[in-house]
C-alpha positions as CSV (number, residue, x, y, z in Angstrom):
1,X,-70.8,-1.5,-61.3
2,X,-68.9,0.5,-58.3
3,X,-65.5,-0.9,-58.0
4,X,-65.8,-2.6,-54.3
5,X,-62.4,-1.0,-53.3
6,X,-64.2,2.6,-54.1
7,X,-66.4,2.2,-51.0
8,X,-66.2,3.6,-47.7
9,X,-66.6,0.1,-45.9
10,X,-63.5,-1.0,-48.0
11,X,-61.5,2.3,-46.5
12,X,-62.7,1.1,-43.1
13,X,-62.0,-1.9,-42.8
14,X,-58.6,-1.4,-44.7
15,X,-57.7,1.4,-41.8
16,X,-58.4,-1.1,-39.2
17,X,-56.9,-4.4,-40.3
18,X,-53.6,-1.9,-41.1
19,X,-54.1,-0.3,-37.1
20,X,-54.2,-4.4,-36.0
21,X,-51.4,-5.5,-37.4
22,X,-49.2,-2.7,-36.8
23,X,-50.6,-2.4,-33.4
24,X,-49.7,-5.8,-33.0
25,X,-45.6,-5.9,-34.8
26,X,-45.7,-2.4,-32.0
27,X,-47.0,-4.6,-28.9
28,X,-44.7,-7.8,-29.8
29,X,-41.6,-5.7,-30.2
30,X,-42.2,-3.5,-27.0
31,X,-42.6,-7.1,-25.2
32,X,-39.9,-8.8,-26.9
33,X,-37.4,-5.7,-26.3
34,X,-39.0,-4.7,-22.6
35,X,-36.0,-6.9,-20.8
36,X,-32.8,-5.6,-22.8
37,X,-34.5,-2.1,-22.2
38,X,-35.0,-2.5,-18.6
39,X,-31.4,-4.3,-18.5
40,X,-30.2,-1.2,-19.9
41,X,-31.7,1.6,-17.9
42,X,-30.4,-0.6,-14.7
43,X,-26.7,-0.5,-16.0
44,X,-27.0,3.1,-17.0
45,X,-28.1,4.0,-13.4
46,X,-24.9,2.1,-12.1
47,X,-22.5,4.1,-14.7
48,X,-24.3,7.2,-13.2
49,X,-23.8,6.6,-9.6
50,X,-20.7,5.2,-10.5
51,X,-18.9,8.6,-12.5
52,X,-20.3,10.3,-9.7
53,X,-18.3,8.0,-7.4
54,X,-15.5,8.9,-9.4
55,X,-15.5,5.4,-11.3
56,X,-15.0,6.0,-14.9
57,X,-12.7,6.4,-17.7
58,X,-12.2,9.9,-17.8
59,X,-9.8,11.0,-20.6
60,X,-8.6,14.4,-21.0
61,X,-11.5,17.1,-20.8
62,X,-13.8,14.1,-21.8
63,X,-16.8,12.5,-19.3
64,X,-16.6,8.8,-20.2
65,X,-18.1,6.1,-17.8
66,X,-16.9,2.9,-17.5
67,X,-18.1,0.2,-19.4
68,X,-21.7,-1.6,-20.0
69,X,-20.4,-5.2,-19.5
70,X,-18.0,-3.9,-16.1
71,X,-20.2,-1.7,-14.5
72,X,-22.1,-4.8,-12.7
73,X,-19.4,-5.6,-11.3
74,X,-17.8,-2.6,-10.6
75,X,-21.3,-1.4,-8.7
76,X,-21.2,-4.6,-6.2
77,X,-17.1,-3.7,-5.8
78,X,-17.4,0.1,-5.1
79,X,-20.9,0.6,-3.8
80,X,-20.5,-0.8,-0.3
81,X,-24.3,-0.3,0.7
82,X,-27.2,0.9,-0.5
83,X,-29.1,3.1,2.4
84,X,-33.1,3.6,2.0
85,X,-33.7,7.2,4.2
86,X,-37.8,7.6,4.3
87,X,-38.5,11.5,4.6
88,X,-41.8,12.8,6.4
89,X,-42.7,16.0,7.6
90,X,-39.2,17.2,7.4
91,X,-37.5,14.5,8.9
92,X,-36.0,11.2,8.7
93,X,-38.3,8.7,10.3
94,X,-36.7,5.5,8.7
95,X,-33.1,4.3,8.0
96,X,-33.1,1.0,6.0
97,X,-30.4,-1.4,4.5
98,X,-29.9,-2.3,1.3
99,X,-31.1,-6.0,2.7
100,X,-33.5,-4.3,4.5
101,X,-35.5,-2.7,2.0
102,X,-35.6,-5.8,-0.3
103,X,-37.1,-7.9,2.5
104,X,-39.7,-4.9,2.9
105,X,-43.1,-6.8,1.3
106,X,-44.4,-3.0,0.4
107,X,-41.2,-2.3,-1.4
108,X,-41.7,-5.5,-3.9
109,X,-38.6,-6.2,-3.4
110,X,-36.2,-4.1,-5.9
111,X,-33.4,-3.2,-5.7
112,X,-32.8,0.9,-3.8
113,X,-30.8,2.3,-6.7
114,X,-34.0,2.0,-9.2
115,X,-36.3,3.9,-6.6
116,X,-38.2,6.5,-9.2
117,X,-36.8,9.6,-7.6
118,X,-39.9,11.8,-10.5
119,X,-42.7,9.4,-8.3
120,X,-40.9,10.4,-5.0
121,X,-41.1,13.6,-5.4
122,X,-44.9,13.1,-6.3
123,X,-45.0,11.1,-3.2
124,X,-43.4,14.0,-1.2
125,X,-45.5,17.0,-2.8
126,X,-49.1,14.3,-2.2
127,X,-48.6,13.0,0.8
128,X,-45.6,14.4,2.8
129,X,-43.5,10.6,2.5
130,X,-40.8,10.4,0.6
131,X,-37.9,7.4,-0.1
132,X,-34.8,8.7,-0.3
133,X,-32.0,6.2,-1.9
134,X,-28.7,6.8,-0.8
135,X,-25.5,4.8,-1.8
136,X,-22.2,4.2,0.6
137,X,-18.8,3.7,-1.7
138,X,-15.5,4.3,-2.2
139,X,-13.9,6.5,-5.0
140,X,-10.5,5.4,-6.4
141,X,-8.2,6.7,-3.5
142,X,-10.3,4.8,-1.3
143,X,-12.1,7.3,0.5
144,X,-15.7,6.7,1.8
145,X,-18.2,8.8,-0.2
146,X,-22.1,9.0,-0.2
147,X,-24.2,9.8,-3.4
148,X,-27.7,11.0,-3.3
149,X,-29.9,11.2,-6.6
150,X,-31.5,14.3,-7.6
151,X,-34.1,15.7,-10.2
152,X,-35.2,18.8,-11.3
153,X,-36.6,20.7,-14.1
154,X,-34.6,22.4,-16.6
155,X,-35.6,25.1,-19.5
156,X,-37.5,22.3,-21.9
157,X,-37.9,19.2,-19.9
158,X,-36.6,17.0,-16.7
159,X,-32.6,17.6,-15.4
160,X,-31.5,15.2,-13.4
161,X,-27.8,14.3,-11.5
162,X,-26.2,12.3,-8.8
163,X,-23.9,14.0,-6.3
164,X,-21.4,12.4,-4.1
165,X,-20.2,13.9,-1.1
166,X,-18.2,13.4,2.1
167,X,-19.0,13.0,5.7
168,X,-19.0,16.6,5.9
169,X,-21.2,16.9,2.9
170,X,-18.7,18.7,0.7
171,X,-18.8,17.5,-3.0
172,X,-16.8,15.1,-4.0
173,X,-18.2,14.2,-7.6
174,X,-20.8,15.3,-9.6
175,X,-22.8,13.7,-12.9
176,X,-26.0,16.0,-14.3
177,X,-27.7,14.6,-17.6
178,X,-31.1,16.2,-19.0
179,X,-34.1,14.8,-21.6
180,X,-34.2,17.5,-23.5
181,X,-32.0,20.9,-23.3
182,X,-30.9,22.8,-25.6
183,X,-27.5,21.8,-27.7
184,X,-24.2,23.7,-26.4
185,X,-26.1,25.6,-24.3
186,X,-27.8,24.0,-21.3
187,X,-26.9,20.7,-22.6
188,X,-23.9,21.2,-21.4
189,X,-24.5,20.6,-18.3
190,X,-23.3,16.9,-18.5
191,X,-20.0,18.4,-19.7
192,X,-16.9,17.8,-17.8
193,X,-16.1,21.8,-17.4
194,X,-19.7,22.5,-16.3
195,X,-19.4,19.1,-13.4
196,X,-16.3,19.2,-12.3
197,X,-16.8,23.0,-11.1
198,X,-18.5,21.9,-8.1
199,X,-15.5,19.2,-6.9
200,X,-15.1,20.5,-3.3
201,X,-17.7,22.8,-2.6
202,X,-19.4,22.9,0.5
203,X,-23.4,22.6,0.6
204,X,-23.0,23.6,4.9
205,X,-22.1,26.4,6.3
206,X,-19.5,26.3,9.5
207,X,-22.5,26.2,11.4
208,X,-24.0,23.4,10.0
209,X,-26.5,25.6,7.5
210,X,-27.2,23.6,4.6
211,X,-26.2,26.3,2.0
212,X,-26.5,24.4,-1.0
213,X,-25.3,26.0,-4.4
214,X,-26.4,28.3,-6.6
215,X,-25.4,28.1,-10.7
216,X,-24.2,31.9,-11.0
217,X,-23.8,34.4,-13.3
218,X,-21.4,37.0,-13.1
219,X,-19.7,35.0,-10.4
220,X,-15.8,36.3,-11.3
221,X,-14.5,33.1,-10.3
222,X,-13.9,31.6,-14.1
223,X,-11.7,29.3,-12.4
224,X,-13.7,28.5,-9.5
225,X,-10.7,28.8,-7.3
226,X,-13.0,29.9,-4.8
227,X,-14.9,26.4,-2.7
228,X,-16.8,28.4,0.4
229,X,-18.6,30.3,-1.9
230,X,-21.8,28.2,-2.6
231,X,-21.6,29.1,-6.1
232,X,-19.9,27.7,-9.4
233,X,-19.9,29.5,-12.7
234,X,-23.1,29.3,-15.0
235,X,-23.1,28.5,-18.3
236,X,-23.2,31.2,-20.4
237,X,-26.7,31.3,-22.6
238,X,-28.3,28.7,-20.0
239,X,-29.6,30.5,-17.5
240,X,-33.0,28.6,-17.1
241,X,-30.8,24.9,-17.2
242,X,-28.5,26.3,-14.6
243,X,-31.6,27.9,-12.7
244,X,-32.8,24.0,-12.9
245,X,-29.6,22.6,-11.4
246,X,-29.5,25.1,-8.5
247,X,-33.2,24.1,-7.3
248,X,-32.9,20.3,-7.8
249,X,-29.9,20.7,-5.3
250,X,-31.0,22.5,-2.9
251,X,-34.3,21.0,-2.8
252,X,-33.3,17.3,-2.6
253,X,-30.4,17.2,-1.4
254,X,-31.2,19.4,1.7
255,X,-33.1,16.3,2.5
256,X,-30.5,14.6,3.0
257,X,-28.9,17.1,5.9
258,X,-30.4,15.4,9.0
259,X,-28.5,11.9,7.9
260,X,-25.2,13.7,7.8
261,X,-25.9,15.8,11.1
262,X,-26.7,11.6,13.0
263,X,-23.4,10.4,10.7
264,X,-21.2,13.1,12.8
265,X,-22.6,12.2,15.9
């Protein structure tokens, strides 16, 4: 007599009971651990806007942000407001409130700093709207700063950074951080010698030009001594990475120009 467990049906239904359970131990843990996870990604989008804000714990050459259990706190102290900006057809056509937005029934009511700046930029490309989150703080010495979230692509998969600037859109703090780039070499782009080269350069021209600025090579400014330039050094053997960071700033954050332009008015 065939031994049962020889049989095809056995194999089959031995596949399938294995996919259910393990399907199901997948399904309960993603449920059980989707809160700490979402709790997680909302903290580390404070520490972000927050480095850039020139909140951390910077030691030395080291980029360290503050930490998990004080950045809560330390977002509601330094970010002063939260600033919605919806984009359309090359202009700003809305200006919302932190309050504002959260009391906007089509927004379902969350909170500006987790706007999905990827789905925005869908929006943008699909149907010429855009939201455009924008947070008011102050960095250490007290000065008022604005930082605008940006996203691009980089040599193997998404870049992404927050930028703070002055009134006068000049930078004032960077922080750039990637998926998927290649260690020491466009990885580095969330290095503290790769961010801090953009501390005080301008994105407008004396004219008001939004300039933006360009990741280049062969610069001869090592030192980056040089803050009317629109350029900082590149990192060397990251051309494609630094490529991605030029683009993601002068594409989203050019958006941002007829804000500034009302601000100074």
């Amino acid at each position: 007599m065939d031994n049962k467990t020889d049989k095809n049906l056995y194999t089959i239904l031995f596949a399938v009971g294995m996919v259910v359970v393990v399907g199901g131990i997948l399904a309960f843990l993603s449920t059980s651990l989707s809160p700490a996870i979402t709790a997680n990604e909302k903290i580390e989008k404070q520490q972000n806007i927050l480095y850039a804000l020139g909140i951390n714990n910077n030691d030395g050459t080291s980029a360290i942000f503050i930490g998990a259990k004080e950045a809560p706190d330390a977002f509601k102290e330094n970010v002063t407001e939260q600033i919605v900006l919806t984009y359309k057809d090359g202009e700003i056509v809305q200006t919302q409130t932190r309050q504002e937005f959260l009391d906007d029934k089509e927004n379902g009511g969350f909170e500006p700093y987790l706007i999905d700046v990827k789905k925005q930029q869908t929006s943008q490309k699909e149907k010429g709207v855009r939201q455009l989150p924008l947070f008011v703080g102050k960095n250490k010495e007290g000065k008022t700063l604005y930082v605008a979230p940006i996203r691009g692509k980089g040599l193997w998969d998404a870049i992404w950074g927050y930028v703070a600037v002055d009134e006068d859109m000049v930078v004032q703090g960077t922080y750039f951080d990637h998926k998927g780039e290649t260690p020491g070499l466009g990885a580095n782009i969330k290095q503290r010698y790769f961010m801090d080269d953009f501390y005080g350069e301008k994105l407008l021209t004396d004219a008001g030009v939004f300039k933006g600025i360009t990741v280049a090579k062969g610069n001869a400014d090592p030192k980056n001594e040089r803050k009317d330039d629109y350029k900082v050094d590149a990192i060397a053997g990251a051309t494609i990475t630094g490529d991605g960071v030029t683009a993601m700033i002068k594409k989203d954050l050019g958006l941002y120009v007829p804000y500034f332009q009302n601000l100074k008015k």
